[in-house]
Backbone bond lengths (Angstrom), bond angles and torsions (degrees), N, CA, C in turn:
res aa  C-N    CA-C-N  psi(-1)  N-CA   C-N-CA  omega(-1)  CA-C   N-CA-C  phi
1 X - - - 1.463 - - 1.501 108.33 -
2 X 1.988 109.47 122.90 1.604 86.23 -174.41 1.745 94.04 -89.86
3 X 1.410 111.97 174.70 1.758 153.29 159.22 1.021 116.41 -74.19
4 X 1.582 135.17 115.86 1.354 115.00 163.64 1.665 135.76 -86.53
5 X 1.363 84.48 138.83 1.921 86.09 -169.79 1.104 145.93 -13.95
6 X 1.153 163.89 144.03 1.419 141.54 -174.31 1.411 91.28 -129.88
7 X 1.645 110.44 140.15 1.375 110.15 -177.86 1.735 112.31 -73.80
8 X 0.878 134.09 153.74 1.177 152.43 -177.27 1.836 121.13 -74.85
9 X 1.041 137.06 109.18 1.496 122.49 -158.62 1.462 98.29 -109.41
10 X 1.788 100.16 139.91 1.427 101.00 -169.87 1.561 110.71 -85.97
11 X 1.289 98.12 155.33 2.007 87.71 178.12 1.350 114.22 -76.48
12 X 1.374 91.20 156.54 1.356 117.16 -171.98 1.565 118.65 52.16
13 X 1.342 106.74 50.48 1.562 118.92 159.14 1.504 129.00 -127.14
14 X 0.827 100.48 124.84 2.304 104.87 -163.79 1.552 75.52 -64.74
15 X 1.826 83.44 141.91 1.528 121.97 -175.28 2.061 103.51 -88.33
16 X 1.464 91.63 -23.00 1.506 101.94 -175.33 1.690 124.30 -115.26
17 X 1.620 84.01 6.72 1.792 86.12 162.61 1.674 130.22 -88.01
18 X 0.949 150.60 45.40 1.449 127.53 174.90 1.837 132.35 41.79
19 X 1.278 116.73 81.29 1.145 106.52 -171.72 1.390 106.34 -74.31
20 X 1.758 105.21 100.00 1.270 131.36 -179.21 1.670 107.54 -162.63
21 X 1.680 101.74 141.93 1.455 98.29 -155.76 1.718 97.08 -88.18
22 X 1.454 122.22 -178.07 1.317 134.98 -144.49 1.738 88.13 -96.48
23 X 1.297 121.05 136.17 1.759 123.32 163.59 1.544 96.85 -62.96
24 X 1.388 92.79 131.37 2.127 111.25 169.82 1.670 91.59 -88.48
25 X 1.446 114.18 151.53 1.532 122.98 152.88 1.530 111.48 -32.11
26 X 1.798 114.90 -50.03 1.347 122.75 -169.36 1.593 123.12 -64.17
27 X 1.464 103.38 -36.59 1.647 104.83 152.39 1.712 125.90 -44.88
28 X 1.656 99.66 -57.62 1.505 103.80 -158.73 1.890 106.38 -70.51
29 X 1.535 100.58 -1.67 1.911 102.22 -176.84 1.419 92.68 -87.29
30 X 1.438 118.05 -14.02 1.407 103.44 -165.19 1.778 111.31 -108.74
31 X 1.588 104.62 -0.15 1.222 110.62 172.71 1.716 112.44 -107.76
32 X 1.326 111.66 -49.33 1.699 98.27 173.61 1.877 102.96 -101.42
33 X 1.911 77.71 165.23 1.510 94.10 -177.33 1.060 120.12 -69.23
34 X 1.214 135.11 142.52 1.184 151.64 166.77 2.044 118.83 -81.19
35 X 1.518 109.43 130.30 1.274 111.25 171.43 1.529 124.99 -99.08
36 X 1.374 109.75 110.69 1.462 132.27 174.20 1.552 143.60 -69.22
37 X 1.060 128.47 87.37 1.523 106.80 -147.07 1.445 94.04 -73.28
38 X 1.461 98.51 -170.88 2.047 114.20 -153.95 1.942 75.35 -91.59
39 X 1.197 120.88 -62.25 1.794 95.76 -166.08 1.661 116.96 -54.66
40 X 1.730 110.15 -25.46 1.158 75.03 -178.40 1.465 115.74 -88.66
41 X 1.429 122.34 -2.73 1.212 116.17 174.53 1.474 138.03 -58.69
42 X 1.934 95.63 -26.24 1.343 111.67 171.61 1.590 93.07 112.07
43 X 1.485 148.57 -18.87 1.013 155.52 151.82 1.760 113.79 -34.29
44 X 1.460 109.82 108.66 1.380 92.54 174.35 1.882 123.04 -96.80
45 X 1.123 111.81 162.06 1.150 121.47 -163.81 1.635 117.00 -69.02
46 X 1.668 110.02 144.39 1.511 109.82 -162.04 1.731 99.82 -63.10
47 X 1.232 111.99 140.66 1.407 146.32 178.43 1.735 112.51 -45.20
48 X 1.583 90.79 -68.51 1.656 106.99 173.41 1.967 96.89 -99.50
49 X 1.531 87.26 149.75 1.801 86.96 160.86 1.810 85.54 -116.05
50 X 1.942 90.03 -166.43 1.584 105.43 -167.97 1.749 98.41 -69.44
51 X 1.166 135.40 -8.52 1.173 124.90 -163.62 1.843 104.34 -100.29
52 X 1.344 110.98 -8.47 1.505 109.64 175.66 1.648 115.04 -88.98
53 X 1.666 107.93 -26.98 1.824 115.82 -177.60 1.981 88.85 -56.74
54 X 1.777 87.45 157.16 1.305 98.38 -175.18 1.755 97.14 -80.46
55 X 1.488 108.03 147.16 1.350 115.14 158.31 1.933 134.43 -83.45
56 X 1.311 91.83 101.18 1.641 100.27 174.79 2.030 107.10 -14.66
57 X 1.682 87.02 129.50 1.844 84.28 171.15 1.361 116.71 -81.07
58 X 1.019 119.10 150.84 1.847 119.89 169.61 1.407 102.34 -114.40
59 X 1.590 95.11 140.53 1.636 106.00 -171.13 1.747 88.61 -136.59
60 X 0.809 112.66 153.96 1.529 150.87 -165.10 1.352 107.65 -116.98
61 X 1.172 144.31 116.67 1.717 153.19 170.37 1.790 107.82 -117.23
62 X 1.235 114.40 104.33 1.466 98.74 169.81 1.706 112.00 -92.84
63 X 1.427 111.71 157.21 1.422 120.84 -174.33 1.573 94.46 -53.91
64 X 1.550 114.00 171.83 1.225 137.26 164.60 1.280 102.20 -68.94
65 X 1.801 115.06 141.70 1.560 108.59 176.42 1.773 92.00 -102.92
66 X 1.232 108.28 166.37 1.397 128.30 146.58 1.935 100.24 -5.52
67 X 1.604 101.47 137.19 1.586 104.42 160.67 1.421 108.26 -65.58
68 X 1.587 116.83 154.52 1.584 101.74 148.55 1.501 139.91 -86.21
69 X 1.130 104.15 167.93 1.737 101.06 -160.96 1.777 95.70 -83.37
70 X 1.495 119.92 120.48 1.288 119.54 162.41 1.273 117.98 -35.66
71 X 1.744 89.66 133.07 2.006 103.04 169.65 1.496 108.87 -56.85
72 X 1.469 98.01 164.82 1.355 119.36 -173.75 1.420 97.40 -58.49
73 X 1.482 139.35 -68.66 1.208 132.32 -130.65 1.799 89.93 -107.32
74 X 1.634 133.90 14.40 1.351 144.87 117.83 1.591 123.93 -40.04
75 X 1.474 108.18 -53.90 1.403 104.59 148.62 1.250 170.08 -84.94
76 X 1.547 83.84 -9.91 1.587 108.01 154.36 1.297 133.84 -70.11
77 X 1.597 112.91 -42.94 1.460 111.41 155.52 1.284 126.75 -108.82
78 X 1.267 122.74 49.30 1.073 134.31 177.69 1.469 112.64 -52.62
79 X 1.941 112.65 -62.53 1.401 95.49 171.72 1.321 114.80 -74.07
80 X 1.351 141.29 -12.28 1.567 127.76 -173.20 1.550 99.55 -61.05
81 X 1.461 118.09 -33.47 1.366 122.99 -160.77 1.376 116.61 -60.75
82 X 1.295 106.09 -52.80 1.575 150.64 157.15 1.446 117.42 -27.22
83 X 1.341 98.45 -74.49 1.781 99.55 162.56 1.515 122.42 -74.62
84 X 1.264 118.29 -22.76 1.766 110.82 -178.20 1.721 84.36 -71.68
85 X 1.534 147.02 -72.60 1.222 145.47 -166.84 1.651 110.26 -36.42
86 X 1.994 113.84 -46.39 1.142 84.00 -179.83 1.794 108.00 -84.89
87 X 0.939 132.95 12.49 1.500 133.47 176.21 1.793 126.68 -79.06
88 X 1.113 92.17 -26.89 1.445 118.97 169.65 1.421 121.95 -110.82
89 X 1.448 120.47 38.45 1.050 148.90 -154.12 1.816 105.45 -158.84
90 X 1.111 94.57 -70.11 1.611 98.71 164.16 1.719 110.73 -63.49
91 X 1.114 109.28 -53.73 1.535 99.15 -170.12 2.025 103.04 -61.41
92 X 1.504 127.12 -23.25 0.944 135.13 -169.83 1.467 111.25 -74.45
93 X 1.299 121.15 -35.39 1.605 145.75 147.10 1.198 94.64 -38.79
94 X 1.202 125.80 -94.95 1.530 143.46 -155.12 1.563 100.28 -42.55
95 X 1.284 110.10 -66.09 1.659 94.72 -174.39 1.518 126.92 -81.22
96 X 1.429 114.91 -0.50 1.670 128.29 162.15 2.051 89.07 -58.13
97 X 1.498 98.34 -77.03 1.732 98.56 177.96 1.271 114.14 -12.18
98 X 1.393 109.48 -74.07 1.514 134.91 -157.93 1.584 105.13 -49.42
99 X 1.568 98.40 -53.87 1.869 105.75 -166.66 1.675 91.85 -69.45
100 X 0.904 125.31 -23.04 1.425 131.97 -169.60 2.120 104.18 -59.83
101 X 1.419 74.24 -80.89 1.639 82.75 -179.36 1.511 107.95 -57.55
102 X 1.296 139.86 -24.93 1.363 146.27 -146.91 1.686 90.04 -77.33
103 X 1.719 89.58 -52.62 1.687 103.24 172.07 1.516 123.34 -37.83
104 X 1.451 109.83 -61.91 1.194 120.83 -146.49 1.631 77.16 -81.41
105 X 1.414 149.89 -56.56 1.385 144.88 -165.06 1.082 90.93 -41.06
106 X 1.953 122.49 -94.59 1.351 134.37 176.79 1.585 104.53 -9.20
107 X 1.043 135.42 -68.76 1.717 126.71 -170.68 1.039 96.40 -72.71
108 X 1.417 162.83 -27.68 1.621 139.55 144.35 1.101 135.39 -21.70
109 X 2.002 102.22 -47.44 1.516 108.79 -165.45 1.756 91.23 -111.18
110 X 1.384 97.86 172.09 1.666 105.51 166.33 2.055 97.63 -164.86
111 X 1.400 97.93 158.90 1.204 104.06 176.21 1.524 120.06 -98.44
112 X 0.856 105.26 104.66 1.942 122.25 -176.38 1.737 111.87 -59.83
113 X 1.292 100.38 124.56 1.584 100.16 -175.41 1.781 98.42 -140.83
114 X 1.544 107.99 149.54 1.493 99.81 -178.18 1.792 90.75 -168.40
115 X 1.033 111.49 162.09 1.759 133.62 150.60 1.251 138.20 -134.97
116 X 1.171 106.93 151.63 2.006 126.96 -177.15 1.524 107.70 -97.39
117 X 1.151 107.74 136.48 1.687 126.57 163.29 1.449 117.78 -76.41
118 X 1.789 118.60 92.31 0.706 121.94 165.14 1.638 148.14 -88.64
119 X 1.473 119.97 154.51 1.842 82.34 172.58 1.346 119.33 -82.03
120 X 1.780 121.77 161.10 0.968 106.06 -153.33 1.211 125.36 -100.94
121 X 1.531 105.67 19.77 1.376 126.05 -150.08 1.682 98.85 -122.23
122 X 1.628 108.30 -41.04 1.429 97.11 155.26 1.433 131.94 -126.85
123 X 1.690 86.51 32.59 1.519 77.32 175.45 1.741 131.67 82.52
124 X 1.427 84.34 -18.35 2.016 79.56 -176.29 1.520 107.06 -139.43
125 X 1.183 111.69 154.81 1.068 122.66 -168.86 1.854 114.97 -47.35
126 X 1.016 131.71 129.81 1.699 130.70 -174.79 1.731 108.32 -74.24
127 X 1.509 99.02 114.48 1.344 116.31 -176.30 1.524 128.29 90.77
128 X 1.615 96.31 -14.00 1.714 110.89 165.83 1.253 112.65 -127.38
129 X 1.560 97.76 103.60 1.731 103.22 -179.02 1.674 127.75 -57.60
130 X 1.337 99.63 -30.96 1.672 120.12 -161.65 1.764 99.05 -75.47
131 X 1.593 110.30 -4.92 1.243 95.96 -172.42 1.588 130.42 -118.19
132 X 1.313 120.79 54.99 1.054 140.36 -109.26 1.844 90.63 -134.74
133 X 1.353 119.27 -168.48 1.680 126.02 -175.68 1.963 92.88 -88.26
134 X 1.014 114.18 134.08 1.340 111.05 176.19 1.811 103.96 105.54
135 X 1.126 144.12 -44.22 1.238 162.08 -128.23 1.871 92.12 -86.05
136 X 1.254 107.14 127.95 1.964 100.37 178.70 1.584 113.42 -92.67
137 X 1.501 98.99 149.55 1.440 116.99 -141.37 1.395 83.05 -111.31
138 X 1.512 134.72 140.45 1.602 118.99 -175.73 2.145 90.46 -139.50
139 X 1.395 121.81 120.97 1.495 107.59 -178.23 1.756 96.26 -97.96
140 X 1.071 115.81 144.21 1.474 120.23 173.59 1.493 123.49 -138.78
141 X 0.967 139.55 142.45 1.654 133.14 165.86 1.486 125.01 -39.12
142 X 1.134 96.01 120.59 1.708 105.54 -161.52 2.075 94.03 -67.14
143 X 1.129 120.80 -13.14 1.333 114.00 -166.53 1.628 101.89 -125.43
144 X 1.509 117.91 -30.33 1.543 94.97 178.92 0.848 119.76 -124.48
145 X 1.885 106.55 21.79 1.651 115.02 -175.94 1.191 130.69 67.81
146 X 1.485 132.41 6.11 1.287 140.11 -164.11 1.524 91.62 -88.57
147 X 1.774 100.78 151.54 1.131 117.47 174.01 1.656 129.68 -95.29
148 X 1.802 119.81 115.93 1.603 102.46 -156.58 1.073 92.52 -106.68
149 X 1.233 154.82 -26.96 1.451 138.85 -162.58 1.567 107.69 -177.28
150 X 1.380 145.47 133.51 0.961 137.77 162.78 2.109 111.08 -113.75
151 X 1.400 102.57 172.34 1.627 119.91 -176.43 1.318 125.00 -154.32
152 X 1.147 141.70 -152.10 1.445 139.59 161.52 1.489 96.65 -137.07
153 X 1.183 106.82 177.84 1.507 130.00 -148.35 1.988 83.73 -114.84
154 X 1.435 115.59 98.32 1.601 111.96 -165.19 1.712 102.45 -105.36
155 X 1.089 119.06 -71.43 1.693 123.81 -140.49 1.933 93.42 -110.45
156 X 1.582 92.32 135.87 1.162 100.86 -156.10 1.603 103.72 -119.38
157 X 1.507 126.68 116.63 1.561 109.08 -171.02 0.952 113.71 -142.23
158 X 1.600 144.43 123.20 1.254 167.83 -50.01 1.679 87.91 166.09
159 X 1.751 116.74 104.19 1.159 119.74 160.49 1.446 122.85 -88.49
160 X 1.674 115.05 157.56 1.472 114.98 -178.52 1.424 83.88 -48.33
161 X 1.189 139.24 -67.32 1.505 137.61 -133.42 1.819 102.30 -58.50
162 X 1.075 128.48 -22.55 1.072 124.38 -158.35 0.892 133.05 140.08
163 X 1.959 112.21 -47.38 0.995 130.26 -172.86 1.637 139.81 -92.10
164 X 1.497 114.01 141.30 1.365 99.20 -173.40 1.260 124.27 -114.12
165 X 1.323 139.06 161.61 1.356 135.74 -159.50 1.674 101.41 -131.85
166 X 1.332 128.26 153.89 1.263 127.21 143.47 1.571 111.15 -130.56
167 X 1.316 115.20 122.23 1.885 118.58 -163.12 1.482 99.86 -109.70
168 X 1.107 103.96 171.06 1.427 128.70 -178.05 1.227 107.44 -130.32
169 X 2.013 112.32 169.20 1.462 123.46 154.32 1.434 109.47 -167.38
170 X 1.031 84.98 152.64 2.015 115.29 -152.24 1.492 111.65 -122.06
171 X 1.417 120.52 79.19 1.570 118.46 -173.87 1.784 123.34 -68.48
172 X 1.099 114.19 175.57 1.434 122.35 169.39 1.669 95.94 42.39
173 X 1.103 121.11 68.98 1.659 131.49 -177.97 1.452 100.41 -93.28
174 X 1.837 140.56 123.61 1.112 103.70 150.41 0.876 130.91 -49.81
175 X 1.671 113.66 -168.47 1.885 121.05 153.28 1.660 102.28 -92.10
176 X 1.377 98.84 152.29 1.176 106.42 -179.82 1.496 106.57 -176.89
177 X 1.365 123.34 125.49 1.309 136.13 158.74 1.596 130.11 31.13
178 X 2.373 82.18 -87.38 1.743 104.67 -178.08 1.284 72.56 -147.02
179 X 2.077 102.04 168.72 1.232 104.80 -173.64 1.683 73.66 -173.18
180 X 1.734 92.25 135.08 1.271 109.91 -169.68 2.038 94.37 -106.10
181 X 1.357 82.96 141.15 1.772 92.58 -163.83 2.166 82.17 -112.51
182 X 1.427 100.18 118.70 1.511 108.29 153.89 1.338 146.97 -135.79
183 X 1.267 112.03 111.46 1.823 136.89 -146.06 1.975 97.66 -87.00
184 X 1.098 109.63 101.59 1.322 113.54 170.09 1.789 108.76 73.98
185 X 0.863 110.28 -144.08 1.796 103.84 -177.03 1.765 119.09 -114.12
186 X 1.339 97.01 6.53 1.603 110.88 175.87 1.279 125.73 -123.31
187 X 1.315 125.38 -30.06 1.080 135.51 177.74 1.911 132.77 -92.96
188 X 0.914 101.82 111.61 1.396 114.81 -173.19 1.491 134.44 -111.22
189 X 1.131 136.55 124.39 1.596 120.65 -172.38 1.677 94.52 -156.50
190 X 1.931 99.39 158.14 1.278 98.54 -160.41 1.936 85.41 -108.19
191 X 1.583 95.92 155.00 1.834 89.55 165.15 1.854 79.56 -156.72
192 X 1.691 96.71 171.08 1.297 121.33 -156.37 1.441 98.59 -121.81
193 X 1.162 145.05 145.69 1.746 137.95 -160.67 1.484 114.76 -72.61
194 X 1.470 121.25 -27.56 1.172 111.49 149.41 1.843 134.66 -29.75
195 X 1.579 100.56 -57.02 1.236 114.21 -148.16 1.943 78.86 -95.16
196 X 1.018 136.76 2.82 1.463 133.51 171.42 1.759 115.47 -100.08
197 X 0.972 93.78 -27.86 1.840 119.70 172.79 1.496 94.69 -55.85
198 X 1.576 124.75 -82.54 1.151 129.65 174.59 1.222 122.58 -72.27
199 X 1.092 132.83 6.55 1.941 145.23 163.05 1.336 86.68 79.42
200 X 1.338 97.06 127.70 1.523 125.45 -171.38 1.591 92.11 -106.18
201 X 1.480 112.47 145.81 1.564 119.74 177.48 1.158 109.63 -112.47
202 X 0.859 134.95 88.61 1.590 173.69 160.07 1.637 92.38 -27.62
203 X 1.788 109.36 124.64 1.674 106.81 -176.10 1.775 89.22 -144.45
């Protein structure tokens, strides 16, 4: 029966080494990484560090305390306080009202003013006697005839130009449209509240 061979061991070789050759330094640079600093890489260095960023502010809030307890002389007139506020409150109402309507009346009424070309020598109009200084001035609704205010024919004034005037004025006038203006018992002329506002010259 044959045995199989047994290999033969050469002298002087460990039975428990690995026939495998020894790692050089020059291997292990070429298997792990290597650490580089930033100058020599050519990388230049960060600008700001953590100690230049701005630091977050801290603020502090304390709770609300307790209200304070009203002063003495807070509680003493507490209601006087109370009622003078609502009193001047009402009266503050009241005269908003007041200027209100005062308004809207006032733009209802207006005071009517106007003059006649008189001669100047007697005073009255040429060819109409009745219309003269003294003579009553009556304003009425040019459309429903109603009567708004009457006057006399008063103040009499003598322009460089020549000319002379005797005018009138007619208070608490409504508004109204047209409004027929009549000077003594003959004379008649129409004007519009505009042209009575600024005294209309009546011809």
């Amino acid at each position: 029966m044959d045995h199989p061979s047994i290999p033969e061991e050469q002298p002087g070789a460990d039975p428990q080494q690995p026939d495998t050759e020894p790692e050089t330094p020059a291997d292990r640079s070429d298997s792990e990484p290597q650490l580089v600093s930033a100058a020599a890489a050519g990388v230049a260095p960060s600008e700001h560090s953590h100690s230049d960023m701005p630091q977050p502010e801290v603020r502090f809030f304390l709770p609300p305390g307790p209200p304070l307890p009203p002063k003495r002389w807070q509680r003493k007139w507490k209601i006087g306080i109370r009622l003078g506020s609502l009193i001047v409150g009402v009266a503050f109402v009241v005269g908003a009202i007041g200027a209100l309507v005062f308004g809207v009346i006032s733009s209802s009424y207006f005071t009517a003013s106007g003059a006649v070309e008189v001669d100047c020598a007697t005073r009255a109009k040429p060819f109409v006697t009745d219309v003269a200084v003294g003579s009553p001035v009556t304003i009425v609704d040019a459309r429903t005839g109603e009567v708004y205010g009457s006057s006399t024919l008063g103040d009499f004034t003598a322009l460089k130009s020549g000319i002379c005037l005797v005018s009138f004025e007619v208070e608490d006038v409504p508004v109204a449209n047209l409004y027929t203006v009549r000077i003594g018992k003959s004379f008649e002329a129409l004007a519009t509240a505009d042209t009575l506002r600024g005294g209309a010259l009546l011809r």
